[in-house]
C-alpha positions in Angstrom: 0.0 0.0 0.0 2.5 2.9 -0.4 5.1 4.5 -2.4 4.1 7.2 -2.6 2.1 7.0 0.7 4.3 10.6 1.1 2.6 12.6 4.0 4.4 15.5 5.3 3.4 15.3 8.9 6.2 16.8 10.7 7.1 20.1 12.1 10.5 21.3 13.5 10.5 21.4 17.3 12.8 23.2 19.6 14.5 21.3 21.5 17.9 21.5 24.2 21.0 20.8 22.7 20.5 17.2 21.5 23.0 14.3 22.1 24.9 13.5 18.6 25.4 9.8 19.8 22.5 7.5 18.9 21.0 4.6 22.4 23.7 1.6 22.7 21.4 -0.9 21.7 21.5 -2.6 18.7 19.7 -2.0 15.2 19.5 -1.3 11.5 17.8 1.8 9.8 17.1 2.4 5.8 20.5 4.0 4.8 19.2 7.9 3.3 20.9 9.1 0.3 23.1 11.2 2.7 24.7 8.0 4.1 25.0 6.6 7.8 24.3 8.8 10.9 28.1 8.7 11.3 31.1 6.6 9.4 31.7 4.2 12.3 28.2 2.1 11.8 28.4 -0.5 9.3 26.5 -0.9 6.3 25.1 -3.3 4.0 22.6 -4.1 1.3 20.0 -6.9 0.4 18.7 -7.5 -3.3 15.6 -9.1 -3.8 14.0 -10.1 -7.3 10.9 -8.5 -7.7 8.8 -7.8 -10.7 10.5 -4.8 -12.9 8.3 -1.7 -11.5 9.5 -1.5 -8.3 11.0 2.2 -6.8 12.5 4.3 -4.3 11.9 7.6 -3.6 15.4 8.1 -5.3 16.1 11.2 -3.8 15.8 9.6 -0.3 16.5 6.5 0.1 20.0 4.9 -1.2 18.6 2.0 -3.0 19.0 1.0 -6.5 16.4 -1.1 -9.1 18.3 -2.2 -12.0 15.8 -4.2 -13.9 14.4 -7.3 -11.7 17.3 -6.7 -8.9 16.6 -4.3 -6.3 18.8 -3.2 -3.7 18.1 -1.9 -0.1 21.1 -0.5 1.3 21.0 -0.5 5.5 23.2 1.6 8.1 23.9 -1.2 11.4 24.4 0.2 15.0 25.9 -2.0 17.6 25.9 -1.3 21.0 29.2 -1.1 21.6 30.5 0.7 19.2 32.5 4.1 20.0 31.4 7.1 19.4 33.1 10.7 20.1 30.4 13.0 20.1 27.8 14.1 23.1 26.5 10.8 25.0 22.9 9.9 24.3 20.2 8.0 26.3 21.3 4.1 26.7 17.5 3.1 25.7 15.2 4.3 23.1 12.9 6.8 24.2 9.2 5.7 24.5 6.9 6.4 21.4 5.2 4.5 17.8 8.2 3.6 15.6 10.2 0.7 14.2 13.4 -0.4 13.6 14.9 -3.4 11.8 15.9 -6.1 13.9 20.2 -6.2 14.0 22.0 -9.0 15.7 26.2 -9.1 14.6 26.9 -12.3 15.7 24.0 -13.9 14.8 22.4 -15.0 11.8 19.6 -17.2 12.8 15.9 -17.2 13.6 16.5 -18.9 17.0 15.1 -16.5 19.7 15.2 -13.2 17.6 12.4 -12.3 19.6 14.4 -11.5 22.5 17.2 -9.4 21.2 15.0 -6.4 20.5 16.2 -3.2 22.1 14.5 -2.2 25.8 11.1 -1.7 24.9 10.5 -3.1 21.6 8.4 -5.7 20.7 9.5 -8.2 17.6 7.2 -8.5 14.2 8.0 -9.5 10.9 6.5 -9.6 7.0 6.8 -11.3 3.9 8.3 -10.0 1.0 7.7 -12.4 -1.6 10.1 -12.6 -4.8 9.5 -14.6 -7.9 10.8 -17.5 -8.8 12.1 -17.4 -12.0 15.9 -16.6 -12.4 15.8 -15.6 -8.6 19.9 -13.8 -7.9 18.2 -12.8 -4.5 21.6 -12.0 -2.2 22.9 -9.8 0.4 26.2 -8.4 1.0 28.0 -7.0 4.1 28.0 -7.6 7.8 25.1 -4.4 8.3 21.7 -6.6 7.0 18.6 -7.3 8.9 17.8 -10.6 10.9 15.5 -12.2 8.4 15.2 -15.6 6.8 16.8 -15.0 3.4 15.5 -17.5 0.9 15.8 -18.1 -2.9 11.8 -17.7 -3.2 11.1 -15.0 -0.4 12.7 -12.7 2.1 11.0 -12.9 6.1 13.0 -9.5 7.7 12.3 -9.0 11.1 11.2 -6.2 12.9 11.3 -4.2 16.2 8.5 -2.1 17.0 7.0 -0.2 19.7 3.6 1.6 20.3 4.1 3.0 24.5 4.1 6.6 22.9 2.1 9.7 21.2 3.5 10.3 17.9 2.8 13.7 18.5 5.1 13.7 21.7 8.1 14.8 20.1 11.2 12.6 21.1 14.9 13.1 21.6 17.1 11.4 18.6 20.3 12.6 17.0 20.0 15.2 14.5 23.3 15.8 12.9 21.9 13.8 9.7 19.2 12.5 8.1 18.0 9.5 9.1 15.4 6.9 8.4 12.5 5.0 11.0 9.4 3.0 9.8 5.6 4.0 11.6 3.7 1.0 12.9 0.7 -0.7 11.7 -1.0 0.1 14.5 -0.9 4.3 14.3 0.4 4.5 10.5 2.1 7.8 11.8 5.3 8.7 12.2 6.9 9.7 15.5 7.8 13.7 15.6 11.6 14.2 16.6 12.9 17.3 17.9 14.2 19.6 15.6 13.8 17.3 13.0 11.1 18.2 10.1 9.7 14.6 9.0 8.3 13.6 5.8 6.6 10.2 5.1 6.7 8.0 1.9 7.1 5.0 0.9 9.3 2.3 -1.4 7.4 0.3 -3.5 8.5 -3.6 -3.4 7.3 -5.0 -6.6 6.2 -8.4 -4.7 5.0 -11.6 -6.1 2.6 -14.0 -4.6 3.5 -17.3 -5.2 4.3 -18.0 -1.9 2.5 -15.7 0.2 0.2 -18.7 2.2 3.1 -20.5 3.1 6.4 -18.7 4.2 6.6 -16.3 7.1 8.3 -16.3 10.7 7.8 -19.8 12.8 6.3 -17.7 15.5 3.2 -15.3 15.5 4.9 -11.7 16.4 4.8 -9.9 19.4 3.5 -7.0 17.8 1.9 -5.3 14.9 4.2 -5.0 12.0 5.9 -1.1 10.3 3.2 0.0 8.2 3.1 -1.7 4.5 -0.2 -2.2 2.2 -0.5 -4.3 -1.3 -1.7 -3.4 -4.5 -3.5 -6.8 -4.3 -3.7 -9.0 -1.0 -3.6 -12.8 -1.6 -4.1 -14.7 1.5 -2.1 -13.2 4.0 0.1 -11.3 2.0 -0.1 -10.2 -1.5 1.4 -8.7 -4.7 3.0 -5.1 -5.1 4.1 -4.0 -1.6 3.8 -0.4 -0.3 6.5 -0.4 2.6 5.9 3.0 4.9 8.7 5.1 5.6 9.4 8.2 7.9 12.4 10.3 6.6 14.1 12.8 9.2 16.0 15.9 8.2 17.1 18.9 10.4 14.9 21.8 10.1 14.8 25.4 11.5 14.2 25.1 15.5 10.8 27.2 16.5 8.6 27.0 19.5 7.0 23.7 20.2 3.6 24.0 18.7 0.6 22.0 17.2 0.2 24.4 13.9 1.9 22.9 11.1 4.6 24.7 9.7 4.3 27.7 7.5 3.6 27.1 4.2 5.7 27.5 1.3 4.9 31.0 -0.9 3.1 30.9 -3.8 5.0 31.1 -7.2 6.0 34.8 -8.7 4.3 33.4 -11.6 1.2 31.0 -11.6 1.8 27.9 -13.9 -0.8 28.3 -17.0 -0.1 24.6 -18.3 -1.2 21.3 -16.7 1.1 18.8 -15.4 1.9 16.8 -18.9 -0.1 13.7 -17.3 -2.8 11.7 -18.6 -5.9 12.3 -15.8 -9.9 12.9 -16.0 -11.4 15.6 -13.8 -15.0 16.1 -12.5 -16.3 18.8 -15.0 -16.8 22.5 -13.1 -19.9 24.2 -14.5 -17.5 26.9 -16.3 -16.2 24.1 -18.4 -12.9 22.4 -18.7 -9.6 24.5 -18.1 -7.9 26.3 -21.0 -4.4 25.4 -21.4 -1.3 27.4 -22.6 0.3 31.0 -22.5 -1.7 34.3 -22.1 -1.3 37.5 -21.5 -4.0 38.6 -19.3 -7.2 37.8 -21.5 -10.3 35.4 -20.1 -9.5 32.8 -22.6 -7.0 32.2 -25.7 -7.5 34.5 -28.5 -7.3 31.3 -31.0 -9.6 29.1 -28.9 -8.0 25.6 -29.3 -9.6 22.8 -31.8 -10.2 19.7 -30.1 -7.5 18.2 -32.2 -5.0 20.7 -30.5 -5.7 20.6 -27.3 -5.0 18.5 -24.6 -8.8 18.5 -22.5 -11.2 16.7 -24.2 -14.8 16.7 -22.5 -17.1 13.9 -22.1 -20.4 12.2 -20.4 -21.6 9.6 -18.4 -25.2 8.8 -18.3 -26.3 7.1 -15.0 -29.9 6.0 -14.0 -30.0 7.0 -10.6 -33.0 7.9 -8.1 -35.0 10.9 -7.7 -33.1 12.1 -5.0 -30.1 12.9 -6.8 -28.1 16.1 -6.0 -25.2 17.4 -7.8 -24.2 20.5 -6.3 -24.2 24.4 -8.3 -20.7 24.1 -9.5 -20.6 21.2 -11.2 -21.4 20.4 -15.4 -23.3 17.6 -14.2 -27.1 17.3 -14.1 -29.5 15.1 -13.1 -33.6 15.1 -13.7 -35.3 12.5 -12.3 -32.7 9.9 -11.3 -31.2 10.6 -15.4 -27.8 11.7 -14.2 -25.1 12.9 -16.4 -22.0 12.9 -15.2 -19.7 15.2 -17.1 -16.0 15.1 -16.9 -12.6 17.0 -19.0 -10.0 14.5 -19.8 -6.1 15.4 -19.7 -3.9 14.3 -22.4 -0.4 14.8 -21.9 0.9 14.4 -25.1 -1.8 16.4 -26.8 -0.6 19.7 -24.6 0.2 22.7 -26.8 3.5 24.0 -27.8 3.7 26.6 -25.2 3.5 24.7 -22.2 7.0 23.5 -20.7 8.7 22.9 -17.6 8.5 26.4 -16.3 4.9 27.6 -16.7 3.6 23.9 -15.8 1.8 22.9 -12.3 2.8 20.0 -10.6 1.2 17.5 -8.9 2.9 18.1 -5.5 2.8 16.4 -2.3 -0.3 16.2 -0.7 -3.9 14.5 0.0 -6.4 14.4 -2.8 -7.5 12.2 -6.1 -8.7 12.1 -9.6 -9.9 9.7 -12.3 -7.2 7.6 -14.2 -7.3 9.0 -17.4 -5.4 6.2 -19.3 -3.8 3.0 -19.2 0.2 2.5 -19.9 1.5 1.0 -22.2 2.1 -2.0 -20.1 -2.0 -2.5 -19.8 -1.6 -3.3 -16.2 -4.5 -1.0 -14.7 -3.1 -0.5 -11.3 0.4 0.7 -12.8 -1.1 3.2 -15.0 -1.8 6.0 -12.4 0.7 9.1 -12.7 3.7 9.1 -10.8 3.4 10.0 -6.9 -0.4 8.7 -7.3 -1.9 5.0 -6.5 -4.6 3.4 -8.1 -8.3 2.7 -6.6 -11.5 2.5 -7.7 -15.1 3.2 -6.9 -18.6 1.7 -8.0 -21.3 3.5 -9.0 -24.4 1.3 -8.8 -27.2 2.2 -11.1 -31.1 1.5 -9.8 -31.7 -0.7 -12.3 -30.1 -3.6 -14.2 -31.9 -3.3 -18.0 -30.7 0.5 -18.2 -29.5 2.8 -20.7 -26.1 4.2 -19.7 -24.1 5.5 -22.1 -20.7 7.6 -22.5 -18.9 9.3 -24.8 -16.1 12.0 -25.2 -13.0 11.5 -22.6 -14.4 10.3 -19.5 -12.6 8.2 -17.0 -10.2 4.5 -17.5 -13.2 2.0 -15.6 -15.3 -1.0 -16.9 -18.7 0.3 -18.3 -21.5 -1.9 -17.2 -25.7 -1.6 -17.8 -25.7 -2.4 -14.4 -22.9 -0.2 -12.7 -19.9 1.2 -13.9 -16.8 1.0 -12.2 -14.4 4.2 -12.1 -10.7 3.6 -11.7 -8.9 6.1 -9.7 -5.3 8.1 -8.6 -4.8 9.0 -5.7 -2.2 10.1 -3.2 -1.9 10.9 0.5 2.1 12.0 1.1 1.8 15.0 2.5 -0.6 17.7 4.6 -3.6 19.3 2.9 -2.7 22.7 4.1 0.5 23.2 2.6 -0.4 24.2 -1.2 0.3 22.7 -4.8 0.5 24.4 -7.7 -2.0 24.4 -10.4 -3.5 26.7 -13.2 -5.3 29.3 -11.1 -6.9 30.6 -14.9 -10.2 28.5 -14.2 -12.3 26.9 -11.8 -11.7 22.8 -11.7 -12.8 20.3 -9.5 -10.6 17.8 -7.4 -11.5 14.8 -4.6 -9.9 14.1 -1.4 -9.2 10.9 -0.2 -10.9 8.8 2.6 -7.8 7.9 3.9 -6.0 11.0 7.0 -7.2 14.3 6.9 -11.0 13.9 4.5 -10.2 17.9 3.0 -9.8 19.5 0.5 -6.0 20.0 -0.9 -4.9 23.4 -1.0 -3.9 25.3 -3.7 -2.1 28.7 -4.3 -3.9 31.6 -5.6 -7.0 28.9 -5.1 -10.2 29.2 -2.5 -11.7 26.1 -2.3 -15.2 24.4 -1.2 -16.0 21.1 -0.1 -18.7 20.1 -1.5 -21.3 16.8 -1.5 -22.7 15.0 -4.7 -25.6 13.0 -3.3 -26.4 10.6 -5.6 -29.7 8.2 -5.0 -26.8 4.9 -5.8 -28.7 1.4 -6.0 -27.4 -1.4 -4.5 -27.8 -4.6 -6.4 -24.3 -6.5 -6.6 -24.0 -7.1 -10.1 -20.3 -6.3 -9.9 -18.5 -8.7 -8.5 -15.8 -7.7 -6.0 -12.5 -6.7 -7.4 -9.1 -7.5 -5.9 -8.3 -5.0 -3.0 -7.6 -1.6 -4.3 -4.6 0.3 -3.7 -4.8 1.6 0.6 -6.1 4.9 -0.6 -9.4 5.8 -1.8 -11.5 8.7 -2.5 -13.6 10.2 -0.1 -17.1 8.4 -0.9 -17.7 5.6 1.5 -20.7 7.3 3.4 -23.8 5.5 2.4 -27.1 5.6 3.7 -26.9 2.7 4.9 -24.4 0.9 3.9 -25.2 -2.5 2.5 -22.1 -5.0 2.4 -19.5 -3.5 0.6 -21.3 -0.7 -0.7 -24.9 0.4 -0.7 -27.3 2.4 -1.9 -27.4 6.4 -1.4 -23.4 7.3 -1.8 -22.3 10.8 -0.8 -19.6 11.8 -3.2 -17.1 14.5 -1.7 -15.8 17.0 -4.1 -13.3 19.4 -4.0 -14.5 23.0 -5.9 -11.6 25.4 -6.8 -12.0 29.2 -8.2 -9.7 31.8 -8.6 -9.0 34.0 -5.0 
């Protein structure tokens, strides 16, 4: 469930002057770009063979994916290994974080559950590899305790959950560092005077042997935070593995507000990011695109051919009470609901539009409708980068219907009886601090069900959050798909629910207009 979970959900807290020398207790941590805490800890690295789509957030984490192989590189603390600087706590402090469980003279599975530091509890997880032409290996004395296999890789974990995250703790803060949230709080653990940003790498995992191979012993505790594109049994394929990335930031009073946000741009972007997305049509229409110089729309209005927003319908068969809000192109009379949305083709953007005067999908918490598949054709690989796939079900009242569609309307599968919508969304960093979009027209936006439920800021932007009712039936002919991505758009309020879904959905929008 993860890369790019990404949540920004740190602030820099003041703190006294902090010890530079980490608890003598033994443990591993994801090795940042930056390198080690400090060049006496010793490193290492573990490849696993994965499917070929796996990532890092590269500019973090100091990992490599070369094809199939892909490397995890690990800093290793011992405790009793020297260091000069100012003497730190010999424990951890108390709080919701993991480590990776470190042992240097041992290398087996025997007992690993009592060689956690002082108040951790052990966990583990299955990272499942394929099969075929497996080169899993590891190198260097600084790698996890885990069971290392041809087939899969079982790392083991220590975890703890006696804390707030909130209750900012005392760690070194010379360099960046790396610590995993828990399953239990999916949050990381503030630091002082550290500013702390969450993501995730993305373990392409198989499932060929995800009923069969784990730990010998159920763990102790909940497990770091991960998700699957797809569970199977107990584990699953494509693995999401949480991470909470430290880095010093300016010291400033202890506080709950989150930290100031960045400034708008001198110049707002006029192009869309060159991505392929659909968006919930706002009454005005669908966005213009392109240079300007001031004017309410281009002076050569674009030919469909040209430009890169192409509109389109949905027809629905809903009930009467149906109730799509003001600002929206969609209508609905009767229960006859048209759903009208504008379609983003990348590659059909016009000349103008480059790197400079482009928005950008930034980090932050909100959604959209997958506006094409990749070349690959896998569905849930097709989302655009930062952003994982979902979807959402839109149940007509009646089986024998007449829905229809036509013009650029959302990547789904287009039943009588429903129609299922597939969906992008991301949740990696705080809806308060803004993105950067075209600020030329209104456009609408969804948040996601998962953290805050608002509405994403954006600069130069006011937005409203807003509710679609629509009058949804509930008749099953779908059958359930295979778990969707851990995100999902705010929509799962139904009146009442029935099984998995249900009939009467309230559909969260997010309405934006210039300031």
């Amino acid at each position: 469930m993860l890369w790019q979970l990404s949540l920004l959900v740190g602030v820099s807290v003041g703190s006294a002057a902090a010890s530079s020398c980490w608890p003598q207790e033994n443990f591993i941590l994801i090795q940042p770009q930056s390198g080690c805490p400090d060049d006496n800890w010793v490193t290492g690295s573990v490849t696993n063979t994965l499917h070929k789509n796996s990532s890092f957030p590269e500019d973090l984490v100091n990992g490599t994916v070369n094809g199939e192989h892909v490397t995890t590189r690990f800093c290793a603390h011992s405790k009793d290994q020297k260091c000069d600087g100012t003497a730190g706590p010999a424990n951890f402090p108390k709080g919701t974080y993991c480590l990776w469980e470190y042992e240097p003279k041992r290398r087996t599975r025997q007992r690993t559950e009592e060689i956690c530091p002082v108040g951790f509890q052990w966990s583990w997880m299955n990272i499942d590899d394929i099969n075929a032409h497996n080169a899993n290996s590891h190198e260097g004395p600084g790698i996890p305790l885990a069971e290392y296999f041809s087939h899969s890789t079982v790392p083991y974990f220590c975890c703890r959950d006696d804390g707030e995250a909130k209750d900012a703790i005392e760690l070194p803060t010379d360099k960046d560092f790396i610590l995993l949230p828990t399953m239990a709080k999916k949050t990381c653990q503030e630091v002082k005077g550290m500013t702390v940003k969450k993501t995730s790498i993305y373990y392409s995992t198989s499932d060929e042997e995800s009923n069969v191979h784990g730990a010998p012993t159920v763990p102790d505790s909940t497990p770091p935070e991960y998700s699957y594109d797809v569970v199977v049994n107990n584990w699953g394929r494509g693995m999401h593995l949480a991470i909470c990335y430290y880095s010093q930031g300016p010291h400033v009073a202890k506080t709950n507000k989150l930290a100031e946000p960045p400034a708008a741009p001198a110049v707002a972007p006029v192009c869309w990011p060159k991505d392929d997305f659909v968006l919930l049509q706002a009454k005005s229409g669908c966005p213009s695109e392109g240079s300007w110089s001031g004017e309410t729309r281009p002076l050569q209005p674009l030919l469909p051919s040209s430009s890169a927003w192409e509109p389109g319908t949905v027809r629905h068969i809903f009930g009467p009470k149906t109730n799509i809000p003001a600002v929206s192109a969609s209508t609905s009379v009767n229960g006859v609901t048209t759903l009208k949305y504008c379609k983003h083709q990348g590659k059909r953007q016009p000349w103008s539009c480059n790197a400079q005067n482009s928005g950008t999908f930034g980090l932050g918490s909100y959604c959209f409708f997958l506006g094409s598949i990749s070349d690959t054709g896998i569905f849930d690989h097709s989302c655009p980068a930062g952003f994982n796939y979902n979807w959402v079900v839109l149940d007509n009242i009646v089986a024998a219907n007449e829905t229809a569609e036509s013009g650029g309307v959302p990547e789904g599968e287009y039943y009588h009886a429903s129609i299922v919508y597939y969906t992008c969304c991301r949740n990696d960093g705080d809806v308060k601090i803004p993105i950067n979009l075209p600020t030329k027209d209104p456009f609408i936006l969804m948040p996601t069900m998962e953290g805050q439920k608002g509405c994403q800021a954006v600069n130069g932007m006011k937005v409203d959050y807003l509710n679609m009712f629509l009058d949804t039936g509930d008749m099953f002919f779908i059958p359930m798909l295979n778990n969707a991505t851990w995100m999902a758009n705010d929509y799962h309020v139904y009146n009442p629910a029935k099984g998995h879904w249900g009939p009467q959905m309230d559909f969260k929008i997010c309405y934006y207009s210039a300031k």
